[in-house]
PDB file with SEQRES, HELIX, SHEET and CRYST1 records, atoms N, CA, C and O in Angstrom:
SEQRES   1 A   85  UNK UNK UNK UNK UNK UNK UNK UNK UNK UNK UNK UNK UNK          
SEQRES   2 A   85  UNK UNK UNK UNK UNK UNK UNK UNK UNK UNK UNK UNK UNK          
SEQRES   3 A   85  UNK UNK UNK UNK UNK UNK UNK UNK UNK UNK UNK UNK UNK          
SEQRES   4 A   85  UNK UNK UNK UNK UNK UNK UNK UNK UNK UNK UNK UNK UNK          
SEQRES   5 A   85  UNK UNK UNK UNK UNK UNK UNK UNK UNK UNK UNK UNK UNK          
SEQRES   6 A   85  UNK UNK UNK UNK UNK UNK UNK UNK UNK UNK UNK UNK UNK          
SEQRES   7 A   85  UNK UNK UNK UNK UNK UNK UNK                                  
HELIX    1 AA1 UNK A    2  UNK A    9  1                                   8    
HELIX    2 AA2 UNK A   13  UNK A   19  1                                   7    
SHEET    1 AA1 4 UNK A  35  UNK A  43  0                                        
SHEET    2 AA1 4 UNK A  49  UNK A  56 -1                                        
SHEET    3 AA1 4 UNK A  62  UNK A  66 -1                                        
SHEET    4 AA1 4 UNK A  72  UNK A  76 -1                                        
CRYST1    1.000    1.000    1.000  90.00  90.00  90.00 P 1           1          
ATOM      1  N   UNK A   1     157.236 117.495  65.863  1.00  0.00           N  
ATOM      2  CA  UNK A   1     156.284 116.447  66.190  1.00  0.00           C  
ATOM      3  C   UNK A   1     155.142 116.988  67.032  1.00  0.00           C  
ATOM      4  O   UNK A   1     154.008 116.532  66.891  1.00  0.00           O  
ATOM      5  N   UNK A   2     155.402 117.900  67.861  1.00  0.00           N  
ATOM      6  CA  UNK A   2     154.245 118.638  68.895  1.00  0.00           C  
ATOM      7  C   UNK A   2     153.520 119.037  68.086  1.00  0.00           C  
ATOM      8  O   UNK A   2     152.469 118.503  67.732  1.00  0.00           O  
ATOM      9  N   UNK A   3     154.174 120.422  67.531  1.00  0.00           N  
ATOM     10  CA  UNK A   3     153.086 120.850  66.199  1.00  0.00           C  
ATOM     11  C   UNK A   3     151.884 119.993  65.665  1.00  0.00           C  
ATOM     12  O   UNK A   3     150.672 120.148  65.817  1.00  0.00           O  
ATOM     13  N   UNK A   4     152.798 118.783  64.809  1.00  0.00           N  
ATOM     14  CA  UNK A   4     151.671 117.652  64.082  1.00  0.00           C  
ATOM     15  C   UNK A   4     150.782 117.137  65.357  1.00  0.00           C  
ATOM     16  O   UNK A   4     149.609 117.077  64.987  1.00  0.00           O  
ATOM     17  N   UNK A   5     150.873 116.882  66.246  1.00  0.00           N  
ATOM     18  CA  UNK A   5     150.063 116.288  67.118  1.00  0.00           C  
ATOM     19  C   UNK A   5     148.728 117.430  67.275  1.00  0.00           C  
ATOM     20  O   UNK A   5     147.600 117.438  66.783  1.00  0.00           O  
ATOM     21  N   UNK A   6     149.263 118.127  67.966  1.00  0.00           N  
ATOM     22  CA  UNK A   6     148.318 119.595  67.942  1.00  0.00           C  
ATOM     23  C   UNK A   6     147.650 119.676  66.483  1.00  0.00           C  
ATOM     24  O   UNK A   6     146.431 119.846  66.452  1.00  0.00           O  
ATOM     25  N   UNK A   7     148.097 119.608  65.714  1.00  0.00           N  
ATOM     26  CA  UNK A   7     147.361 119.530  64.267  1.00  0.00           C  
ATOM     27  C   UNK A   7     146.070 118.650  63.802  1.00  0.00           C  
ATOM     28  O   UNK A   7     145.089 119.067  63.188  1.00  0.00           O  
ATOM     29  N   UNK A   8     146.322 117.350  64.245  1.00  0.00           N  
ATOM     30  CA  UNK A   8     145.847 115.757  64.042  1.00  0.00           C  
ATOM     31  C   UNK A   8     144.241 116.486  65.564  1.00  0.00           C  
ATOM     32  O   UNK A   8     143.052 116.619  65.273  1.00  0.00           O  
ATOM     33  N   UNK A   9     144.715 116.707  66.635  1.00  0.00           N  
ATOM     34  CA  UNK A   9     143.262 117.232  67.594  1.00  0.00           C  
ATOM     35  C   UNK A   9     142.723 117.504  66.769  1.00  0.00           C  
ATOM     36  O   UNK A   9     141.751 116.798  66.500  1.00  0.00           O  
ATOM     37  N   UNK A  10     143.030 118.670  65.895  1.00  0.00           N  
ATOM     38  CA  UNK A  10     142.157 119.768  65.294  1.00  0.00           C  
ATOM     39  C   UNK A  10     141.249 119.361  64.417  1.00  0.00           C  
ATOM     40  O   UNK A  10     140.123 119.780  64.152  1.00  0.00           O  
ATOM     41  N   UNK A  11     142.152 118.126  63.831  1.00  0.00           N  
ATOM     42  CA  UNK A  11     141.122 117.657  62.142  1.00  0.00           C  
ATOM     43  C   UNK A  11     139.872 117.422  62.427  1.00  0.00           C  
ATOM     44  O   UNK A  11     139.160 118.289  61.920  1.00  0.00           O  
ATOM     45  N   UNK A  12     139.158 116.470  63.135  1.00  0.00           N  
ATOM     46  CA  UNK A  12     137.978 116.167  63.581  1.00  0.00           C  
ATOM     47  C   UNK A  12     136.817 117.466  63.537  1.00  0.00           C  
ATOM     48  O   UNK A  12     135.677 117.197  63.157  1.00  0.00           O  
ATOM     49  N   UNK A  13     137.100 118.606  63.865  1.00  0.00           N  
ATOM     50  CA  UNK A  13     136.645 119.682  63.851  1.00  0.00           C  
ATOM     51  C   UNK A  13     136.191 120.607  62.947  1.00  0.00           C  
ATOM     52  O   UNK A  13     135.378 121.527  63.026  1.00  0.00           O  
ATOM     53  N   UNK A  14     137.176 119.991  61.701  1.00  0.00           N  
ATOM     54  CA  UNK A  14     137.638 120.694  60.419  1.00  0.00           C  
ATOM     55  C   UNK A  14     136.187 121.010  59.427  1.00  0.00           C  
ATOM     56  O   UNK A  14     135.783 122.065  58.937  1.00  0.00           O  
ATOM     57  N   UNK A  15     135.633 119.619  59.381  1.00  0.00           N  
ATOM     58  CA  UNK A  15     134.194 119.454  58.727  1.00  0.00           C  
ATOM     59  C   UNK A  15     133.535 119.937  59.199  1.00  0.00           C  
ATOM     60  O   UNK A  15     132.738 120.605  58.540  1.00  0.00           O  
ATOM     61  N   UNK A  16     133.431 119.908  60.850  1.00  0.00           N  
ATOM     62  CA  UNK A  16     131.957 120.803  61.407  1.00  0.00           C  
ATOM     63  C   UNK A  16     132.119 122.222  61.114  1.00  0.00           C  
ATOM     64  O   UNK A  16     131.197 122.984  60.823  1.00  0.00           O  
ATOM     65  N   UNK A  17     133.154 122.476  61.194  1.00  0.00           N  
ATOM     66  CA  UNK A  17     133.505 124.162  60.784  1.00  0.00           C  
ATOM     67  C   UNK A  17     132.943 124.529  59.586  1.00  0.00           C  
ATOM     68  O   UNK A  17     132.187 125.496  59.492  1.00  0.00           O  
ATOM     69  N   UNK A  18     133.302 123.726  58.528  1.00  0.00           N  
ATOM     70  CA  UNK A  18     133.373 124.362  57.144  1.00  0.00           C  
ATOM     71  C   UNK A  18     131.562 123.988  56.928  1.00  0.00           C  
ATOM     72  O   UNK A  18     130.843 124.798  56.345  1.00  0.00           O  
ATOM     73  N   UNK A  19     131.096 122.875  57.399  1.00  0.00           N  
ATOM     74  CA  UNK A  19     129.638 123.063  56.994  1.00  0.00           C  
ATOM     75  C   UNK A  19     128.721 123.432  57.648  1.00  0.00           C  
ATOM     76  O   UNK A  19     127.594 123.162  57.233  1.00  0.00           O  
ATOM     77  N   UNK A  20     128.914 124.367  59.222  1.00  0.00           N  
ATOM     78  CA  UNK A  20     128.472 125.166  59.675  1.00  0.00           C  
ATOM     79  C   UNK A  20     128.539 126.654  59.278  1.00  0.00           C  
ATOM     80  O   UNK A  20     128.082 127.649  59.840  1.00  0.00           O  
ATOM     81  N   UNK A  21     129.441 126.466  57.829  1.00  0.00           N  
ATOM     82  CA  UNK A  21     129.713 127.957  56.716  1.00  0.00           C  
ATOM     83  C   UNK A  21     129.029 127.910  56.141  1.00  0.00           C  
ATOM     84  O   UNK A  21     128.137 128.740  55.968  1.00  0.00           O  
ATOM     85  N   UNK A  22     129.227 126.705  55.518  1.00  0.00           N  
ATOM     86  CA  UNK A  22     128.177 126.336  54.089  1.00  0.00           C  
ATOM     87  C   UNK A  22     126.238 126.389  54.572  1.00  0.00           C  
ATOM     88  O   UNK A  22     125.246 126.891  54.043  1.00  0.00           O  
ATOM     89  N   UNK A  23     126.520 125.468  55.993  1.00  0.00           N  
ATOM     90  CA  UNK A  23     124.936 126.271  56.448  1.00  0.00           C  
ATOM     91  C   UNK A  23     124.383 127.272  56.589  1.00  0.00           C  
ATOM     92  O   UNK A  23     123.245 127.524  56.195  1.00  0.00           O  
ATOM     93  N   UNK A  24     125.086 127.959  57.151  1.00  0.00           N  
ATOM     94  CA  UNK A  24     124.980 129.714  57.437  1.00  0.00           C  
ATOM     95  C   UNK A  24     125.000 130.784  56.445  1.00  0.00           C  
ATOM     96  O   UNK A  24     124.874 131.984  56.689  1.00  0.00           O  
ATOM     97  N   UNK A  25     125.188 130.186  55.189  1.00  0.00           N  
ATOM     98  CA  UNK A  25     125.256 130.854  53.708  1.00  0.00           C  
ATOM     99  C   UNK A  25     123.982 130.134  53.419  1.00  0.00           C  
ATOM    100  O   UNK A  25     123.636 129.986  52.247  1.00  0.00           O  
ATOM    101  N   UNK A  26     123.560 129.866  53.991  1.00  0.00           N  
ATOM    102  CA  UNK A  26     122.646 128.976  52.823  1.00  0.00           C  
ATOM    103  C   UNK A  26     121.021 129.515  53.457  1.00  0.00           C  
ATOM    104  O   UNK A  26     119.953 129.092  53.015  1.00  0.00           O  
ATOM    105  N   UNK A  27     121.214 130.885  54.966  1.00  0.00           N  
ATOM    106  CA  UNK A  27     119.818 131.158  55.446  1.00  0.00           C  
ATOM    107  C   UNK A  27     119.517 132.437  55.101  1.00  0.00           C  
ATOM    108  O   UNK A  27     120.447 133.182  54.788  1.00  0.00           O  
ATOM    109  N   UNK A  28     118.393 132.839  55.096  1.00  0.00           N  
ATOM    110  CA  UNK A  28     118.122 133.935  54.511  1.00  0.00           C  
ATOM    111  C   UNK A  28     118.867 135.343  55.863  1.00  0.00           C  
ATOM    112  O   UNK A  28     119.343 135.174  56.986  1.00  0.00           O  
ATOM    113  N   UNK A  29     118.683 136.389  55.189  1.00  0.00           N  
ATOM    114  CA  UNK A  29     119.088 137.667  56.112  1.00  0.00           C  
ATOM    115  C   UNK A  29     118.129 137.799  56.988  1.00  0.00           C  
ATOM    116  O   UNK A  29     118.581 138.405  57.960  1.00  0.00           O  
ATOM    117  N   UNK A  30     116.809 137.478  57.152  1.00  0.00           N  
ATOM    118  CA  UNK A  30     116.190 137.641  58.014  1.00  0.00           C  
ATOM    119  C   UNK A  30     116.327 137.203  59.244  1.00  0.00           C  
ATOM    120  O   UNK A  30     116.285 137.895  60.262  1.00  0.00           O  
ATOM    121  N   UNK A  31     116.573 135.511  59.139  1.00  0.00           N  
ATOM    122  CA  UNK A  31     116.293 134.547  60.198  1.00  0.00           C  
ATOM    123  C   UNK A  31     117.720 134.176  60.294  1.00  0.00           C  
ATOM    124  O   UNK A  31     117.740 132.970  60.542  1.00  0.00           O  
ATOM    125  N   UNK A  32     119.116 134.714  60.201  1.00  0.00           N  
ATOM    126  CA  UNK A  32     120.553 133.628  60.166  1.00  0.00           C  
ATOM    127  C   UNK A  32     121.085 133.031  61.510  1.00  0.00           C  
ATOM    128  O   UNK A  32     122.217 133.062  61.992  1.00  0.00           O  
ATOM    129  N   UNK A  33     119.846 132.440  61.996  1.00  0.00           N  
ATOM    130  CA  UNK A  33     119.932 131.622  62.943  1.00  0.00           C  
ATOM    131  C   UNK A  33     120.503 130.422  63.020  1.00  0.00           C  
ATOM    132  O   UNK A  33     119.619 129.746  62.494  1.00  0.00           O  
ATOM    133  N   UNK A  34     121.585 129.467  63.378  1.00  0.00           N  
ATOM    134  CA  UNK A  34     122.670 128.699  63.102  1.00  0.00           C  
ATOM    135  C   UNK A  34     122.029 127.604  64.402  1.00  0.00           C  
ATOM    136  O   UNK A  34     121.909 128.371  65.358  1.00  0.00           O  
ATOM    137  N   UNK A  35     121.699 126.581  64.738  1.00  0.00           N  
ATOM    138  CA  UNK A  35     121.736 126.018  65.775  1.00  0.00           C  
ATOM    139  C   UNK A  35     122.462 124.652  65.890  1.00  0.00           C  
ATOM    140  O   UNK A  35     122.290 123.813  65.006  1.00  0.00           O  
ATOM    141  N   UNK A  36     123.457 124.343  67.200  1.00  0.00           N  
ATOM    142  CA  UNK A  36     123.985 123.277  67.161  1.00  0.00           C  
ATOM    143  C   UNK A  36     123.997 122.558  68.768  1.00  0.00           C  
ATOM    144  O   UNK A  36     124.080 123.072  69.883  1.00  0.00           O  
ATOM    145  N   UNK A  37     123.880 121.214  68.336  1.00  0.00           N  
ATOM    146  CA  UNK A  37     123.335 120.213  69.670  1.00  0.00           C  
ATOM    147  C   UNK A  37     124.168 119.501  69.709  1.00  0.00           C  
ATOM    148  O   UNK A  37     124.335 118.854  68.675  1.00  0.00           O  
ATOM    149  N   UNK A  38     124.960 119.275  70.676  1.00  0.00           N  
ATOM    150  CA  UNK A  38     125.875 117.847  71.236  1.00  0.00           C  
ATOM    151  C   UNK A  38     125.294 117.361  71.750  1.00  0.00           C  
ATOM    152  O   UNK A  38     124.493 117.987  72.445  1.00  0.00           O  
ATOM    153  N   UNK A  39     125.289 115.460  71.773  1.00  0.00           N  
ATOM    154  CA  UNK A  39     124.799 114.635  72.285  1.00  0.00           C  
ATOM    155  C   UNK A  39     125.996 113.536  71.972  1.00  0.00           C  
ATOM    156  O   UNK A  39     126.641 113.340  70.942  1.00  0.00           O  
ATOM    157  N   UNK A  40     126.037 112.905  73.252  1.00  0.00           N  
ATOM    158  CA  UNK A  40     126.947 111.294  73.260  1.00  0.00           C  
ATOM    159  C   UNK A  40     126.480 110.155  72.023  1.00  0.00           C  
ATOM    160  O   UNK A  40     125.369 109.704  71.743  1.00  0.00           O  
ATOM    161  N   UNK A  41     127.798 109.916  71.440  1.00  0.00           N  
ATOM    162  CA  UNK A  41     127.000 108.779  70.307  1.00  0.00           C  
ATOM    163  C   UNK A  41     128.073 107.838  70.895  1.00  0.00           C  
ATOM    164  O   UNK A  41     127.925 106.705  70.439  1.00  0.00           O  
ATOM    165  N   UNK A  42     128.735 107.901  71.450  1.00  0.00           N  
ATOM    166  CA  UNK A  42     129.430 106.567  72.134  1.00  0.00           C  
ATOM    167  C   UNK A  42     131.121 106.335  72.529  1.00  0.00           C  
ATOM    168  O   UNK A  42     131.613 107.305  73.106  1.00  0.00           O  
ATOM    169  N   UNK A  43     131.997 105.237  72.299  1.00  0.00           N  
ATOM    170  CA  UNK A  43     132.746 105.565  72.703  1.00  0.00           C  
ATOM    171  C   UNK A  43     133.791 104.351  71.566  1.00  0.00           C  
ATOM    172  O   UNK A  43     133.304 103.396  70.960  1.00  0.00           O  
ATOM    173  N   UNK A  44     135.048 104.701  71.552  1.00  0.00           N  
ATOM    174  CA  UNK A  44     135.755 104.392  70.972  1.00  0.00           C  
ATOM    175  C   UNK A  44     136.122 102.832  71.323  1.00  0.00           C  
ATOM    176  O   UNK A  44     135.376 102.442  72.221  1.00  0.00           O  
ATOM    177  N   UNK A  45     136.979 101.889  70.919  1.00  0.00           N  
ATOM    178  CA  UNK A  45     137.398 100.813  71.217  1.00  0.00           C  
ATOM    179  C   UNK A  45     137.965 101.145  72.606  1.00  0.00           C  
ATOM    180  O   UNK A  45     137.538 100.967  73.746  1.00  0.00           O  
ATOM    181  N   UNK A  46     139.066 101.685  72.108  1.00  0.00           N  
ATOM    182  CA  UNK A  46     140.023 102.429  73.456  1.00  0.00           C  
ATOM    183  C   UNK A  46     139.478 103.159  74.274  1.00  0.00           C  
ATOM    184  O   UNK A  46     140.298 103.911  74.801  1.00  0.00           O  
ATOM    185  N   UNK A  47     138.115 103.332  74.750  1.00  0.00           N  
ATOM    186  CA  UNK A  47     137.604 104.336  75.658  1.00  0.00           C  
ATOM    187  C   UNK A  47     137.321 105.559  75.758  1.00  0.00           C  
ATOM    188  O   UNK A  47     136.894 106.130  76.761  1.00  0.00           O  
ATOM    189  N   UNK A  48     137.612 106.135  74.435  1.00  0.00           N  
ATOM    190  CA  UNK A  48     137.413 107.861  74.314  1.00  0.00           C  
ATOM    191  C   UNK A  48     136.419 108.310  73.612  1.00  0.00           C  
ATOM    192  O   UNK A  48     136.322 108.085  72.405  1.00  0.00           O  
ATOM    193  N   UNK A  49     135.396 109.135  74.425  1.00  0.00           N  
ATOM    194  CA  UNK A  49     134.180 109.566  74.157  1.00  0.00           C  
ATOM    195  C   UNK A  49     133.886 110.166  72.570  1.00  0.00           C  
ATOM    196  O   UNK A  49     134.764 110.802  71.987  1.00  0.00           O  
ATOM    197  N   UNK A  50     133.104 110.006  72.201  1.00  0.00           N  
ATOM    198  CA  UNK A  50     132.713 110.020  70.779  1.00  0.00           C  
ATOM    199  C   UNK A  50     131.319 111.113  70.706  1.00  0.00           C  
ATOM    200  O   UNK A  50     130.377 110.666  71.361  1.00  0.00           O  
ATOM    201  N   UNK A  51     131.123 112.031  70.241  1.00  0.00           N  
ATOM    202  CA  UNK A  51     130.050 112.889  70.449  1.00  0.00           C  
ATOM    203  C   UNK A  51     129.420 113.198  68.615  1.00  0.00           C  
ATOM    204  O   UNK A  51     129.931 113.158  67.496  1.00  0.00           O  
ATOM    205  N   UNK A  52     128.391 113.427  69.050  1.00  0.00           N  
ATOM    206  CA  UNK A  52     127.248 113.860  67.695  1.00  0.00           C  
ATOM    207  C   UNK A  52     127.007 115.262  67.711  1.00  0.00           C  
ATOM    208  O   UNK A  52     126.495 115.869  68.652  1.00  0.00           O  
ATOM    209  N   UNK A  53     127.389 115.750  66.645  1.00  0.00           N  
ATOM    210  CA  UNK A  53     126.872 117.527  66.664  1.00  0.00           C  
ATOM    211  C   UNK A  53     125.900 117.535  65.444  1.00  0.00           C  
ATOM    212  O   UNK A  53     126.252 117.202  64.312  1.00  0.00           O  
ATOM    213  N   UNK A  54     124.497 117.995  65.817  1.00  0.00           N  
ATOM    214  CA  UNK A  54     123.927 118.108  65.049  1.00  0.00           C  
ATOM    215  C   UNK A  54     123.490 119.692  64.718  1.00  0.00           C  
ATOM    216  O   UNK A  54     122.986 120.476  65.522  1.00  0.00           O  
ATOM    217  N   UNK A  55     123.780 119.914  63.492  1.00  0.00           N  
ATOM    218  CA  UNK A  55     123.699 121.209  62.929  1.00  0.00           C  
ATOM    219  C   UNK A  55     122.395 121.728  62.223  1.00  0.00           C  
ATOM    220  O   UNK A  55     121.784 120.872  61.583  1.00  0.00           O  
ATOM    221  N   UNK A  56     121.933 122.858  62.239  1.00  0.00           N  
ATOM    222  CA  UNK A  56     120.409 123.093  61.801  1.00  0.00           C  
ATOM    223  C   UNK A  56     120.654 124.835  61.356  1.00  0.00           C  
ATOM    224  O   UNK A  56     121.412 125.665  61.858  1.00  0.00           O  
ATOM    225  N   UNK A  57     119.684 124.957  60.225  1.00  0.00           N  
ATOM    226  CA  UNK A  57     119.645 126.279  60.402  1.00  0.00           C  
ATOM    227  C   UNK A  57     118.119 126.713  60.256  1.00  0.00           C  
ATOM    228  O   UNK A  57     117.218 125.934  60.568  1.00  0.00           O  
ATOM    229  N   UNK A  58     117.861 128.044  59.747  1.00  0.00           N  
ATOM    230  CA  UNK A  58     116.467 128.213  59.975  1.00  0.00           C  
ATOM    231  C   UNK A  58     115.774 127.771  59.265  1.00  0.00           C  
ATOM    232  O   UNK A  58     114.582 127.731  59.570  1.00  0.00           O  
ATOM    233  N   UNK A  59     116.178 127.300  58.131  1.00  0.00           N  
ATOM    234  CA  UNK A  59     115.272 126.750  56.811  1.00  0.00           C  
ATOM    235  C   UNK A  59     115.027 125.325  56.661  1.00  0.00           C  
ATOM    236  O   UNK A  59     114.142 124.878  55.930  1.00  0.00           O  
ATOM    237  N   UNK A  60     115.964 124.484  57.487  1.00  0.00           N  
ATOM    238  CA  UNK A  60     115.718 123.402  58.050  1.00  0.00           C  
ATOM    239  C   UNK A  60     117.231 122.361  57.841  1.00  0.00           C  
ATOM    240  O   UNK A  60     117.695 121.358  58.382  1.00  0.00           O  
ATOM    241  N   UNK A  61     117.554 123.137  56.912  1.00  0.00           N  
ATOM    242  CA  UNK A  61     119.315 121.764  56.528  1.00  0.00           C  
ATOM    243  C   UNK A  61     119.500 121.391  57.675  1.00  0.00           C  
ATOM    244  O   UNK A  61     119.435 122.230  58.573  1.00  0.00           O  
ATOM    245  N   UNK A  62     119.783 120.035  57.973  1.00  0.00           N  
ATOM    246  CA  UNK A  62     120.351 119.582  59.225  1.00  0.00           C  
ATOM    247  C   UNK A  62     121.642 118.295  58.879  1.00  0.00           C  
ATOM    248  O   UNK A  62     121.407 117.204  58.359  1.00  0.00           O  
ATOM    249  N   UNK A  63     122.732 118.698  59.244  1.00  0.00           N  
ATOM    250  CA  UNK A  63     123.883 117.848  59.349  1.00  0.00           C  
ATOM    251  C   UNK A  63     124.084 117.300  60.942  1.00  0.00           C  
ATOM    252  O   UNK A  63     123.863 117.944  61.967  1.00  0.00           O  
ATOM    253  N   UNK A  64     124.674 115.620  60.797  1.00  0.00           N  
ATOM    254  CA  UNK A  64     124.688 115.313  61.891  1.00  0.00           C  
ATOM    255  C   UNK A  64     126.309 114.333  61.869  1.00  0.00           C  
ATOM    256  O   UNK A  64     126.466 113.158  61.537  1.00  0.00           O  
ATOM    257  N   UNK A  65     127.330 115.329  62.348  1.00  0.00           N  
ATOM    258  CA  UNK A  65     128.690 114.682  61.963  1.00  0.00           C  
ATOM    259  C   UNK A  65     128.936 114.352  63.798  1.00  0.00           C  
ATOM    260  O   UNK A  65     128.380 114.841  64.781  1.00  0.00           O  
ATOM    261  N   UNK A  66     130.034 113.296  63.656  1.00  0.00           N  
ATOM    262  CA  UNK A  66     130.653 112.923  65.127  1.00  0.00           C  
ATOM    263  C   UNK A  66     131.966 112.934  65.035  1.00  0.00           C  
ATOM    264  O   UNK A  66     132.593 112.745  63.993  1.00  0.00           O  
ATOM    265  N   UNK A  67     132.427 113.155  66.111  1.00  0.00           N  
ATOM    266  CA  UNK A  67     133.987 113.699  66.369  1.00  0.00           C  
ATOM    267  C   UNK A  67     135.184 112.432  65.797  1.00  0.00           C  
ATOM    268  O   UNK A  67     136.404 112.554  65.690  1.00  0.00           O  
ATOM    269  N   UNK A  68     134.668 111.718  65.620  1.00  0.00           N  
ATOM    270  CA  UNK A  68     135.041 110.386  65.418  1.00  0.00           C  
ATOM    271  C   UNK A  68     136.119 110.380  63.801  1.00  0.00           C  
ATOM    272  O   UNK A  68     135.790 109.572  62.933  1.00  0.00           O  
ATOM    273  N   UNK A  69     136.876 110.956  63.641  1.00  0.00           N  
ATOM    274  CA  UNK A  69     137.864 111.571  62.659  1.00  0.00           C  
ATOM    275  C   UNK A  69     136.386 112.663  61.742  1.00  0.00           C  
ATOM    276  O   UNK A  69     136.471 112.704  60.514  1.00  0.00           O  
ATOM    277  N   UNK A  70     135.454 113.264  62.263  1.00  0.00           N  
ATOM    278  CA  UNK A  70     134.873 113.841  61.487  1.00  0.00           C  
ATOM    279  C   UNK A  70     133.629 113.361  60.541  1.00  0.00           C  
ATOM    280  O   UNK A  70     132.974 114.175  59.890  1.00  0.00           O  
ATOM    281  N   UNK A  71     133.385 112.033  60.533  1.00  0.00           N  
ATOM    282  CA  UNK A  71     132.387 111.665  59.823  1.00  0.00           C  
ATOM    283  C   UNK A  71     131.030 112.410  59.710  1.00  0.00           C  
ATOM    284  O   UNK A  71     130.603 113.180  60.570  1.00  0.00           O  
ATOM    285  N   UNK A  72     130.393 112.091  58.538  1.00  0.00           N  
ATOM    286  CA  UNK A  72     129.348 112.819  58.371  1.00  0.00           C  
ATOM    287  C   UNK A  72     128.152 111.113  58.099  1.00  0.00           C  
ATOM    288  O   UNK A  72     128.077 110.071  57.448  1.00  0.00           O  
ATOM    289  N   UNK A  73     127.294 112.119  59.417  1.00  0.00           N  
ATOM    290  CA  UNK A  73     126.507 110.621  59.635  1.00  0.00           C  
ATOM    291  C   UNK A  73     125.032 111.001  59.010  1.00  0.00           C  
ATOM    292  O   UNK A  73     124.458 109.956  58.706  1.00  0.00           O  
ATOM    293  N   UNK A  74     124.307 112.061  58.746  1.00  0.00           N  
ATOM    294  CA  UNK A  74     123.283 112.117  57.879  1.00  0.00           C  
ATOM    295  C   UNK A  74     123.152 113.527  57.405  1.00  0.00           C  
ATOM    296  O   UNK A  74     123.570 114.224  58.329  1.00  0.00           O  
ATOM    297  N   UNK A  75     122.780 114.268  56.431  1.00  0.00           N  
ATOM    298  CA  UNK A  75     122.100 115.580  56.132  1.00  0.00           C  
ATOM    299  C   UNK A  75     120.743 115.180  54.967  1.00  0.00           C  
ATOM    300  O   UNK A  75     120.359 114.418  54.079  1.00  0.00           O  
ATOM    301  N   UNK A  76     120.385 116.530  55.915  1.00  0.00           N  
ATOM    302  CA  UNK A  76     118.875 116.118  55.432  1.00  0.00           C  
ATOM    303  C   UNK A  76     119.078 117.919  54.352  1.00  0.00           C  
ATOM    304  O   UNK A  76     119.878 118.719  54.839  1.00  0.00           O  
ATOM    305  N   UNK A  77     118.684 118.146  53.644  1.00  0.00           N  
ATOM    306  CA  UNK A  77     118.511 119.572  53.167  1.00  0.00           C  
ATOM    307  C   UNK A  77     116.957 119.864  52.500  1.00  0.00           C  
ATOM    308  O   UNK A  77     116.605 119.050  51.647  1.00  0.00           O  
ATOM    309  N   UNK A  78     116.329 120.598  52.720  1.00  0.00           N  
ATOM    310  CA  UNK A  78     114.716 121.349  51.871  1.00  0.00           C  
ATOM    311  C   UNK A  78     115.021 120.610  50.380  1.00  0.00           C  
ATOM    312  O   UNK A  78     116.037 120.013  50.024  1.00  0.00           O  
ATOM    313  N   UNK A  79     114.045 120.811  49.804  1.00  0.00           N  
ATOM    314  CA  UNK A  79     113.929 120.640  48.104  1.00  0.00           C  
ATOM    315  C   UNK A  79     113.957 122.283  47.704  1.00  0.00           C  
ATOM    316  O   UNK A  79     114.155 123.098  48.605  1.00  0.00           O  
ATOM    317  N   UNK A  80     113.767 122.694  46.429  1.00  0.00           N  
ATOM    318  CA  UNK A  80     113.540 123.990  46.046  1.00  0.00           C  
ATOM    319  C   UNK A  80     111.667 124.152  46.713  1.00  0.00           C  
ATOM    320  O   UNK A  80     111.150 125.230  47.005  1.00  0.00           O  
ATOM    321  N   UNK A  81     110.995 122.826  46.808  1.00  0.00           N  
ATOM    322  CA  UNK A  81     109.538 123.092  46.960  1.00  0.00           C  
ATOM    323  C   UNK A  81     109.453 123.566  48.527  1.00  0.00           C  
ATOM    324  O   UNK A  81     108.442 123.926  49.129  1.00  0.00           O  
ATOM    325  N   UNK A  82     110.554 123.484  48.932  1.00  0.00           N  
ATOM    326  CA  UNK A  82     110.505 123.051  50.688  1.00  0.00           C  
ATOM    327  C   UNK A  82     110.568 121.991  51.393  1.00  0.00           C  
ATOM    328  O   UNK A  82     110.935 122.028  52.568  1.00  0.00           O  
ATOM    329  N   UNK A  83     110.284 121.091  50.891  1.00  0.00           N  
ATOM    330  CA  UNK A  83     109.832 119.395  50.878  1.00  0.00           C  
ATOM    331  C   UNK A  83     111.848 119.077  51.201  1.00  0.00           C  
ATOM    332  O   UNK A  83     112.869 119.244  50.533  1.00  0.00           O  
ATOM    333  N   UNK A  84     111.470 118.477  52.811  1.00  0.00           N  
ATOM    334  CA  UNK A  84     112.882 117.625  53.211  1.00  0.00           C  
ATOM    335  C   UNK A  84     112.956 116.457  52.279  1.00  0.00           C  
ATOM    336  O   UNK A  84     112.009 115.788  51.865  1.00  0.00           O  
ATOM    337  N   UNK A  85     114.404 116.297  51.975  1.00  0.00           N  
ATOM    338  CA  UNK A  85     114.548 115.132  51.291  1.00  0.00           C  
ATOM    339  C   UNK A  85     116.151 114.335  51.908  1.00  0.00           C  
ATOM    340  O   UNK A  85     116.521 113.256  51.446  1.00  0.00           O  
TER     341      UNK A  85                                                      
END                                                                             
C-alpha cells in the first residue's frame, strides 16, 4: 500500500515530464533552450495548493498543465509558417 501511495504523488508529474520531452525534441540544436514557470492557479476543495507550470521552448510551443491530477490547460504550438495557432 506505501508503494501505491508513493506512486499516485508521482502521477501528476507524469505529463509535465513527458511533454517537456516532446518539447525539447521539437527545438533546433542551436537554441535547446527548455523554459519552465510556476505560478499559483489555486487551491483544491480540501485546501491543497494547486500550481500552473508553464512550459516554452525556443521556437515558441508553450504548454500550460497544473498539478491538479495533471491536466493540460492550454498549448499553443508555431504553424509550419511560424504563425502561433
Amino acid at each position: 500500500m506505501r508503494t501505491m501511495d508513493n506512486l499516485k504523488s508521482k502521477i501528476p508529474y507524469v505529463p509535465m515530464a513527458l511533454f517537456a520531452l516532446v518539447i525539447s525534441a521539437c527545438t533546433s540544436q542551436k537554441d535547446p533552450a527548455v523554459t519552465a514557470k510556476a505560478s499559483s492557479w489555486g487551491k483544491t476543495p480540501g485546501g491543497e495548493s494547486v500550481d500552473l507550470y508553464t512550459l516554452r521552448n525556443a521556437r515558441g510551443a508553450e504548454a500550460r498543465i497544473i498539478t491538479y491530477g495533471g491536466v493540460v490547460v492550454s498549448i499553443k504550438v508555431p504553424d509550419r509558417s511560424g504563425t502561433m495557432g
